[in-house]
N, CA, C and O of each residue as an XYZ file, in Angstrom:
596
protein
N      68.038    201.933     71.191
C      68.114    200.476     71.177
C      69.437    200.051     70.540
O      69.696    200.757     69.566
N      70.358    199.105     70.796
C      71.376    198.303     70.700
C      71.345    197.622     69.352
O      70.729    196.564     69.215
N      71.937    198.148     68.436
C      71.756    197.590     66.978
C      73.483    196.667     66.785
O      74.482    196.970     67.436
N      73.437    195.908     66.076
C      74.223    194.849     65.768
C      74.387    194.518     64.238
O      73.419    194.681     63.496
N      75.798    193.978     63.660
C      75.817    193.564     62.543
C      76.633    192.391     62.244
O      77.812    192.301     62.588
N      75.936    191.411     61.542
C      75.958    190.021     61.272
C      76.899    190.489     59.568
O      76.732    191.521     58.918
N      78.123    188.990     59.154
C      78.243    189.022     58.254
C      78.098    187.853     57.414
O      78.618    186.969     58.094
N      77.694    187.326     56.329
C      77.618    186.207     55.385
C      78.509    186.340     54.258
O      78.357    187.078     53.285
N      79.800    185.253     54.583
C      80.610    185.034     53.821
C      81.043    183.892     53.520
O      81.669    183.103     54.227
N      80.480    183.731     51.731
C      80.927    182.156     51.327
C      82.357    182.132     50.692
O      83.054    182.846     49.971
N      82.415    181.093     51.253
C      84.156    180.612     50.163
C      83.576    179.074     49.691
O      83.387    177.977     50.216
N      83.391    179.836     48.117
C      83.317    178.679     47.260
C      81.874    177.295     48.203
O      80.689    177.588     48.045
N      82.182    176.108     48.968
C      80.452    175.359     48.599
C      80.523    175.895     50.395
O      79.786    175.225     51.119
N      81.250    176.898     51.031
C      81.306    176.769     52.521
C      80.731    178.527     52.984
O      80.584    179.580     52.365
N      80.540    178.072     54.396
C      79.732    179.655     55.019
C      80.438    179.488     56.409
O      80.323    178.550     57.199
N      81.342    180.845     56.537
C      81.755    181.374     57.259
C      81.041    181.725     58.770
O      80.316    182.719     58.777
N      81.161    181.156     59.738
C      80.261    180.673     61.200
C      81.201    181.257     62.232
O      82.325    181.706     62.007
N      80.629    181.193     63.301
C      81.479    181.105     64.737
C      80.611    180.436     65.336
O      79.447    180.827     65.422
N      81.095    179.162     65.919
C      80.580    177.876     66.384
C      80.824    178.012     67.951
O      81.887    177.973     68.571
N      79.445    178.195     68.427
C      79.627    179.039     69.839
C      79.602    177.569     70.880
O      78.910    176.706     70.339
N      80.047    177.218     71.893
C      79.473    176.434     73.267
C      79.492    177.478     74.304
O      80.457    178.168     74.632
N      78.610    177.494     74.651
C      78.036    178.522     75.576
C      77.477    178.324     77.087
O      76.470    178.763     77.642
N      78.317    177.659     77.438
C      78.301    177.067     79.094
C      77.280    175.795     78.720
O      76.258    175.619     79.384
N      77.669    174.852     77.511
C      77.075    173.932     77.300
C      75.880    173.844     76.402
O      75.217    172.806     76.413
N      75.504    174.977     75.520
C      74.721    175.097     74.483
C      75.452    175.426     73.227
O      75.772    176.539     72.808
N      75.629    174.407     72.773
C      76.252    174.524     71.280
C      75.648    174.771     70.223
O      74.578    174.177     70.094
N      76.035    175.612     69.210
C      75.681    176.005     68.171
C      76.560    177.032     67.400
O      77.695    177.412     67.687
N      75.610    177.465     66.146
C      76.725    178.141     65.108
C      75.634    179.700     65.097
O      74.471    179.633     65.495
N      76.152    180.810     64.664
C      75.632    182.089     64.273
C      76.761    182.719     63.403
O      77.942    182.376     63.466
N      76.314    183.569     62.681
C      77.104    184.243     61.683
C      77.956    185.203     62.392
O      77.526    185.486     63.510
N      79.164    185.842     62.010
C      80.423    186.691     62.962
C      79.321    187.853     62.785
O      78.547    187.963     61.834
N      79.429    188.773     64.010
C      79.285    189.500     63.878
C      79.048    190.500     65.497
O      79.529    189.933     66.478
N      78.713    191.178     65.633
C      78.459    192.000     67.247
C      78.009    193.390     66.916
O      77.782    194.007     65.876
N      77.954    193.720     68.571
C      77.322    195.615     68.314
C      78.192    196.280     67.831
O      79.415    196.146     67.778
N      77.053    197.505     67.236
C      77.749    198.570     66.569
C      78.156    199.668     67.351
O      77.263    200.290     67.927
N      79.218    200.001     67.477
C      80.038    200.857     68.675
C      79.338    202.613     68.257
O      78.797    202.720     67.156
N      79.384    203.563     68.949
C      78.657    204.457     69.094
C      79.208    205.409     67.924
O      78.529    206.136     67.200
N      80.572    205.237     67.912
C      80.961    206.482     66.763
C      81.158    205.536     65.671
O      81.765    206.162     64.802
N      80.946    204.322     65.274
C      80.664    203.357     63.526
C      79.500    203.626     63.444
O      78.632    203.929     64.263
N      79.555    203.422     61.824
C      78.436    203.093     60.980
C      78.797    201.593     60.626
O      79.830    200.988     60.914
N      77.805    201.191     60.001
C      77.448    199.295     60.156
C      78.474    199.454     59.587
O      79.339    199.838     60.374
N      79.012    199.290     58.043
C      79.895    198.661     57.376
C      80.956    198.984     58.387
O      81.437    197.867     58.580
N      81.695    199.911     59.238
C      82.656    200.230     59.794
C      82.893    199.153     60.789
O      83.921    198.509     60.998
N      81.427    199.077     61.507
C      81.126    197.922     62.692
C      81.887    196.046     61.958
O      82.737    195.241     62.339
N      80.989    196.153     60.864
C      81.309    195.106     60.058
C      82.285    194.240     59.915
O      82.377    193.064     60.267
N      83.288    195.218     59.146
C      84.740    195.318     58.918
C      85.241    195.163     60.527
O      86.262    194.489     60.384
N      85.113    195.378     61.795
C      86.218    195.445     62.360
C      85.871    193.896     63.160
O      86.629    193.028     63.595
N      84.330    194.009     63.122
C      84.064    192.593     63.810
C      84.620    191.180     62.962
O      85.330    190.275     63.400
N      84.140    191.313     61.852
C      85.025    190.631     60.631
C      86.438    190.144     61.160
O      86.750    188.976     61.394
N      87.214    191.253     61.300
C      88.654    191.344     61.679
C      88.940    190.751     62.709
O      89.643    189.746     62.822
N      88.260    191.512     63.738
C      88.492    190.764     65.122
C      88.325    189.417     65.355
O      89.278    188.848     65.888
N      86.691    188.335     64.906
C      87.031    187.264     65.086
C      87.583    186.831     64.218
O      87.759    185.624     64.382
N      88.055    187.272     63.143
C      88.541    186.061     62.541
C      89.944    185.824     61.610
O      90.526    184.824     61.189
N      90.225    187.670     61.495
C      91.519    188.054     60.891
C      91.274    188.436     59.257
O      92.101    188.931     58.491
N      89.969    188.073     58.991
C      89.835    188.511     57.371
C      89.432    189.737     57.490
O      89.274    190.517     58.429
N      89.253    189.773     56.015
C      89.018    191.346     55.388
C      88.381    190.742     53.954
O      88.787    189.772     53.314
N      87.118    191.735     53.627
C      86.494    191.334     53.342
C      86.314    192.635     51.844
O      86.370    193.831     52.129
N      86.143    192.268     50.589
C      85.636    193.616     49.700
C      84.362    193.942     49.917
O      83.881    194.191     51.023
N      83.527    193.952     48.395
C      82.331    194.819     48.651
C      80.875    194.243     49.633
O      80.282    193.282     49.144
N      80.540    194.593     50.451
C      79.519    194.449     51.296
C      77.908    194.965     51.255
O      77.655    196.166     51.346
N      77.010    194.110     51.132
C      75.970    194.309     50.686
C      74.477    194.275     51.927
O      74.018    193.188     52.276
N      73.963    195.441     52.391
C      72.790    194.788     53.405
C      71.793    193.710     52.441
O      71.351    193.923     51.312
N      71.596    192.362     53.405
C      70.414    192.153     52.880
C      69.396    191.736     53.579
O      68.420    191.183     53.073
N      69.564    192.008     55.031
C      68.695    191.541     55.657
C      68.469    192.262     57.608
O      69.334    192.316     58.482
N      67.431    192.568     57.660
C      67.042    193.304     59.418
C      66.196    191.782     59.833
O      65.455    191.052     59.176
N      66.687    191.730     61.178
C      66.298    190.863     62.051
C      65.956    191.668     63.526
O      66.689    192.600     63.857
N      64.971    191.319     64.268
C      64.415    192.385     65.316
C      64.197    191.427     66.834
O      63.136    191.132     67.384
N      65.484    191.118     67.210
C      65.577    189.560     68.362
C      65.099    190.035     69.459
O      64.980    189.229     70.382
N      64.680    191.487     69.696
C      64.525    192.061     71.216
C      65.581    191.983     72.043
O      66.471    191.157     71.842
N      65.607    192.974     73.235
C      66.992    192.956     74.131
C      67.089    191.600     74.461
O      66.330    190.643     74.314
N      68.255    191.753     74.964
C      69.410    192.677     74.518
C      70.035    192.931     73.374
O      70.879    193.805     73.175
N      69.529    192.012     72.489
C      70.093    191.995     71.007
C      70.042    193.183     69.942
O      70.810    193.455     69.020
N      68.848    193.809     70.396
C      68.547    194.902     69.176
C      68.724    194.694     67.576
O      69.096    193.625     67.092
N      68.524    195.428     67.094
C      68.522    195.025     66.111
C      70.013    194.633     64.729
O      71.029    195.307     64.556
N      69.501    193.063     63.813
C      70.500    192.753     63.644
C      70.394    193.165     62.159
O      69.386    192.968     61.480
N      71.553    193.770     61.706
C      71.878    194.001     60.357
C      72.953    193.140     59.396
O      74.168    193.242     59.230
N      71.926    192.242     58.841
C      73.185    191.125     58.165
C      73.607    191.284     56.152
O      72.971    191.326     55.100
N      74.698    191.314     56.491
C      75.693    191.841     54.853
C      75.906    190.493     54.742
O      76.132    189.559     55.511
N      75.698    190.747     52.948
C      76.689    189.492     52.474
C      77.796    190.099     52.190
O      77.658    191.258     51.798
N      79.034    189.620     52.274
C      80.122    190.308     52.044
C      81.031    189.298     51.064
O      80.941    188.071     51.036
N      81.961    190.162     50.241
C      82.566    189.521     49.499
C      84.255    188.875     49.772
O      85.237    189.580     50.001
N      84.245    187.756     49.697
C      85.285    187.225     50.261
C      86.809    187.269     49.493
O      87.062    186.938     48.335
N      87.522    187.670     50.296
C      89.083    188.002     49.347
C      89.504    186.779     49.658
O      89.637    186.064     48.665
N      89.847    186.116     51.004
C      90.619    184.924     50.795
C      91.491    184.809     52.677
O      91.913    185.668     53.451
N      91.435    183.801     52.711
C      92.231    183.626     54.328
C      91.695    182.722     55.118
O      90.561    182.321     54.857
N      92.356    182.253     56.170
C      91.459    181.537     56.898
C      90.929    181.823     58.453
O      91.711    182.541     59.077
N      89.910    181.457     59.097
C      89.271    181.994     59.755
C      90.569    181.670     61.115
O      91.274    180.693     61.371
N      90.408    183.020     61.736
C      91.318    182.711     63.318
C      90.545    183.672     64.591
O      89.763    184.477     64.086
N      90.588    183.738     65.805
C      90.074    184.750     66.692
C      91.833    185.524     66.423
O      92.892    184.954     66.161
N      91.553    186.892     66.609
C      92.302    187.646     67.213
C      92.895    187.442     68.185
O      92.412    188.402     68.785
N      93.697    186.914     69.057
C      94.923    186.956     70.303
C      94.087    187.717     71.152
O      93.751    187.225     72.229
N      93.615    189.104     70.751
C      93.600    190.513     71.807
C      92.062    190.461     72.163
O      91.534    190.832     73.211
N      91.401    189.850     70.920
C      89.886    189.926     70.843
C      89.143    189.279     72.409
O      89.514    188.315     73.078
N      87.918    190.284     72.655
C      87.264    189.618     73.936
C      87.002    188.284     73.868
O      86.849    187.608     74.885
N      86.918    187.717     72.452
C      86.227    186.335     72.372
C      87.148    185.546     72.601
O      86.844    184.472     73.119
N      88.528    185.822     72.295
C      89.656    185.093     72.806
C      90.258    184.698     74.223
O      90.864    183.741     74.705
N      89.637    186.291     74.761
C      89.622    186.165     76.008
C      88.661    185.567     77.101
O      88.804    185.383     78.309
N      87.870    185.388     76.429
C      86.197    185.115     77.102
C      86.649    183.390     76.633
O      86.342    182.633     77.553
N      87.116    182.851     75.763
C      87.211    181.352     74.930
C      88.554    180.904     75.972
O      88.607    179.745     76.384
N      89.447    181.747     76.295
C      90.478    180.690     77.390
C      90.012    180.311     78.497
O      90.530    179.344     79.055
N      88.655    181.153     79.217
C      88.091    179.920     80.027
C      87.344    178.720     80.176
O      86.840    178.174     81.157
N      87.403    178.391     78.750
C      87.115    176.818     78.557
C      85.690    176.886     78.599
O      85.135    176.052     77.883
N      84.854    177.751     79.327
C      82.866    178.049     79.667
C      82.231    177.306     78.378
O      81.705    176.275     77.959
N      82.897    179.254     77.913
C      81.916    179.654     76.782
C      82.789    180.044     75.714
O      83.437    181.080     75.861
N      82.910    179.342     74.613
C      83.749    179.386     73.389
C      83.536    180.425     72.540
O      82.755    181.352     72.754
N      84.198    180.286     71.609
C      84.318    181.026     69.961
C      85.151    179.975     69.373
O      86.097    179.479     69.985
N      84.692    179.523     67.802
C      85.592    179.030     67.812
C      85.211    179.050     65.689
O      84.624    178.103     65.165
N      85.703    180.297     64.857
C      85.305    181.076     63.739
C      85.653    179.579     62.699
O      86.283    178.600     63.097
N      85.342    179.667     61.979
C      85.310    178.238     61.206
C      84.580    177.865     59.505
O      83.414    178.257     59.542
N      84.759    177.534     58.742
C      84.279    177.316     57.457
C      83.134    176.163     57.520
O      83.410    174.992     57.777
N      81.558    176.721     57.203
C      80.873    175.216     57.531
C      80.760    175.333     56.283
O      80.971    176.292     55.541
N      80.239    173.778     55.992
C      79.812    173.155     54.626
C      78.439    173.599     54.020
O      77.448    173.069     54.523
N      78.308    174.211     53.333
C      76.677    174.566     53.282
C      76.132    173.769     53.205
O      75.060    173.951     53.783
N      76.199    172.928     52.821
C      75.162    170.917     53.003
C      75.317    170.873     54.294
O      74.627    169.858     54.386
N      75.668    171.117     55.569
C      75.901    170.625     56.786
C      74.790    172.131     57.317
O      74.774    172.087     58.548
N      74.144    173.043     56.952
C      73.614    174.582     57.975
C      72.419    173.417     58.098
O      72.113    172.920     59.181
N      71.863    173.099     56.980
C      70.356    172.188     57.750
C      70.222    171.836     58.855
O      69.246    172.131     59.544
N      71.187    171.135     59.229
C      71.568    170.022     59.904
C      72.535    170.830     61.734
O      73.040    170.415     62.778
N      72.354    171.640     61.290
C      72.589    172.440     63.043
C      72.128    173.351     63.548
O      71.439    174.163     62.931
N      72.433    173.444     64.953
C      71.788    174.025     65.650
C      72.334    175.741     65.301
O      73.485    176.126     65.509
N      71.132    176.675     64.694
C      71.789    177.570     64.290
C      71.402    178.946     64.623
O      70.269    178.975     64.143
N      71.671    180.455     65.287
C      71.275    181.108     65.324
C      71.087    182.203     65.017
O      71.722    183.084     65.596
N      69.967    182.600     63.800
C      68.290    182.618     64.721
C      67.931    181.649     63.347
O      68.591    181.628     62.308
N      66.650    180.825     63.656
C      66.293    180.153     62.508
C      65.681    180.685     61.348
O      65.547    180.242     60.207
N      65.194    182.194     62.143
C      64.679    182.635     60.370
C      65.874    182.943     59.537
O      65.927    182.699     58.332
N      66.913    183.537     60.288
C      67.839    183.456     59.383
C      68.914    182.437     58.628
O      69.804    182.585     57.790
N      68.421    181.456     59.286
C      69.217    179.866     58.354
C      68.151    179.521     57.588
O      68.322    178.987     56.493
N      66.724    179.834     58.165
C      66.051    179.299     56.655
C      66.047    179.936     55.510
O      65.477    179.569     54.482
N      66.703    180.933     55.675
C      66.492    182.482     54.634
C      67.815    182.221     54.020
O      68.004    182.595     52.863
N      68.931    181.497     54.810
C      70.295    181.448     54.144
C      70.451    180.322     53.204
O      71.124    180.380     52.175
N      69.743    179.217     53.646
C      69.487    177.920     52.931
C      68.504    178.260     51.752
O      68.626    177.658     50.685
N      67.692    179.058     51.897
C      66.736    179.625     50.888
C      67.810    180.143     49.661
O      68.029    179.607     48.574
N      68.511    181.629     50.358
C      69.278    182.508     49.152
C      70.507    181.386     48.420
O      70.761    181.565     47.229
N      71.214    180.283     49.156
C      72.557    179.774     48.932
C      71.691    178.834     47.874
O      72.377    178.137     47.125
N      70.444    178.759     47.758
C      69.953    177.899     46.760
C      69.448    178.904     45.408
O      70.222    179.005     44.457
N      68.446    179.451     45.390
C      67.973    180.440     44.802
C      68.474    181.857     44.637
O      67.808    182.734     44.087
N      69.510    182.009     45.070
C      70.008    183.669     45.501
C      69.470    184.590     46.437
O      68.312    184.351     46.781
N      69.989    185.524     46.905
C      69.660    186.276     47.365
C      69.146    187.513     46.751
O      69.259    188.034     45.641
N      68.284    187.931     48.321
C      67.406    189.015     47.532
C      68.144    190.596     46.777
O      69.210    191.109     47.117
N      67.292    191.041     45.814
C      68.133    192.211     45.572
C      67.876    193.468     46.015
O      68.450    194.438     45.519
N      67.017    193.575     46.963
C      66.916    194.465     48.011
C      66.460    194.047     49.945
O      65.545    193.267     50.209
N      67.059    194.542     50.728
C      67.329    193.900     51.917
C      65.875    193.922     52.169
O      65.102    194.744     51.676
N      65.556    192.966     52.967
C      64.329    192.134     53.473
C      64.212    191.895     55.104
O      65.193    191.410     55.669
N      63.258    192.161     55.726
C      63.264    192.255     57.025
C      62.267    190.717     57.013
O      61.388    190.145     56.369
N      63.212    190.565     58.327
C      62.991    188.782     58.617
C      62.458    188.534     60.151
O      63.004    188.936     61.178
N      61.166    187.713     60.031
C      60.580    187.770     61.537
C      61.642    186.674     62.135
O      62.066    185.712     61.494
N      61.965    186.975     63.379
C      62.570    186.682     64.384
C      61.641    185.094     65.148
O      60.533    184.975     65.671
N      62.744    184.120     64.865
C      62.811    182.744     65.191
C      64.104    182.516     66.321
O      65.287    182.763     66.087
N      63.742    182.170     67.142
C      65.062    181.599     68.157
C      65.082    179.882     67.453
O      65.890    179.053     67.872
């Protein structure tokens, strides 16, 4: 099965998104994509990190399995620790390439954490779980989260 890794990165009161339109379905999900056959997650992590958005990120923490069914497989989401930069697609990246036909976007971005309530976000167990930890913290051992579209 097709496993995937999501990353959660705050800068200071904001959370790091890629704000998708998707042949006319808009919304936000955390950066992240599949894990290529010869990575391990953090490896996956780090390059998806990179690719959409040009950062780099220090220490990285699992805290959470999400189980969306195909094609998605399963999602492995890190909080990761933020060095500093601002969000860009890669030039070379598919999403860059897939985003110049105007369809279906990418478009990596700093949201307001007062503003995640308030959109359309994907998957919802995991915005209620993010709105949960960005209030109360997060957990200190990773937590498997039932699957909400």
């Amino acid at each position: 099965m097709r496993q995937a890794i999501r990353a959660v990165v705050i800068n200071g009161d904001k959370l790091l998104v890629m704000k998708r339109n998707k042949f006319g379905r808009e919304y936000y999900t955390l950066i992240g994509g599949g894990i290529e056959l010869d990575e391990d997650q953090e490896t996956a992590l780090r390059r998806e990190l990179f690719e959409e958005t040009g950062l780099q990120v220090g220490t990285v923490k699992l805290m959470y399995e999400e189980e969306p069914g195909e094609p998605y497989g399963t999602q492995f989401v890190y909080v990761c620790e933020y060095l500093g930069g601002n969000p860009n697609l890669s030039p070379d990246s598919i999403e860059a390439k897939i985003s110049a036909a105007g369809e279906n976007t990418y478009v990596p971005m700093w949201l307001p954490i007062a503003d995640l309530a308030n959109v359309n976000f994907v998957s919802g167990s995991l915005k209620t779980e993010l709105i949960r930890a960005l209030q109360q913290g997060f957990p200190n051992e990773p937590i498997q989260l039932d699957w909400q579209a």
